[in-house]
N, C-alpha and C positions, 0 to 999 in steps of 0.2 A: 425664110430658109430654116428649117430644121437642122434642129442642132448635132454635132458629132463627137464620137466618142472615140478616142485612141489611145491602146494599152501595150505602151512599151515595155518588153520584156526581156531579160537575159535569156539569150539562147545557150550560152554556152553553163548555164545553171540547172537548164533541161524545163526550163517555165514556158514551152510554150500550151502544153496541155492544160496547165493553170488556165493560162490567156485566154485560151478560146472555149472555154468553159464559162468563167466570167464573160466573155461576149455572147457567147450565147444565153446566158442569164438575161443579160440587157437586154437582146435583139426580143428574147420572147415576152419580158415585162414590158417593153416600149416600141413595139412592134409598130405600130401607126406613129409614134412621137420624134424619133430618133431620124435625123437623115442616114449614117451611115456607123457601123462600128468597126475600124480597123485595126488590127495587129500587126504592129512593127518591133522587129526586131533590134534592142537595143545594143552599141555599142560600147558601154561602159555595163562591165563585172554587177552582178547583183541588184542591178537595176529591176523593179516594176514600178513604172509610176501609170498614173490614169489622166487622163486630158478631156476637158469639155469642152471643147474647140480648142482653143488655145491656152488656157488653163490647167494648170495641174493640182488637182481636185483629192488623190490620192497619192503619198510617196512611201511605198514600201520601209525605206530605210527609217523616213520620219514617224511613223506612226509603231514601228520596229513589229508590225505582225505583215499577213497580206489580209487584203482587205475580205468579209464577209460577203456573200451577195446580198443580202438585209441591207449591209452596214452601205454598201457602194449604192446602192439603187436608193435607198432613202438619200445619199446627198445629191446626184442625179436630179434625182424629184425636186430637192429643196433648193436648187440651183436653178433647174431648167422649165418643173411644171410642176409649183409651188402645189397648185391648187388637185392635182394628182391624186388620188385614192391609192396604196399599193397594196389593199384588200388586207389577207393575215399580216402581210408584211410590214405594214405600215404599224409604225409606233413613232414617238415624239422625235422631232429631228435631231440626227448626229452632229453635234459641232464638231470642225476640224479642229 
């Protein structure tokens, strides 16, 4: 089963152009890799976090920026398909 990605976002912050901007980053870097990318609208304030199935991989508040598409798709990679090329993007992996 190919793995899934879900990007909770505040709605009431006006993130959801963020969110599916980042998704569509994903869907078109891991277009063959990815089972599904969903955006859900979160309900708690200020919220974006990023999930890899059931993981949360990125947390807005924790990391105190929103994430890069570089920055997101290199942990993606290093979590889901290690062995992955991601051409110019690819550089040494991000530790969380």
């Amino acid at each position: 089963m190919k793995p899934s990605v879900t990007i909770e976002y505040c709605p009431k912050c006006g993130w959801l152009l963020r969110a599916a901007w980042m998704a569509q980053e994903l869907l078109t870097t891991f277009s063959e890799d990815l089972g599904q990318v969903t955006l859900r609208p979160g309900e708690i304030a200020g919220r974006y976090l990023v999930f890899l199935n059931d993981e949360v991989i990125f947390d807005r508040k924790q990391a105190g920026h929103f994430p890069e598409p570089k920055e997101l798709k290199q942990l993606i990679r290093d979590k889901a398909f290690p062995e992955k090329s991601l051409g110019h993007s690819d550089s040494k992996s991000i530790k969380p």
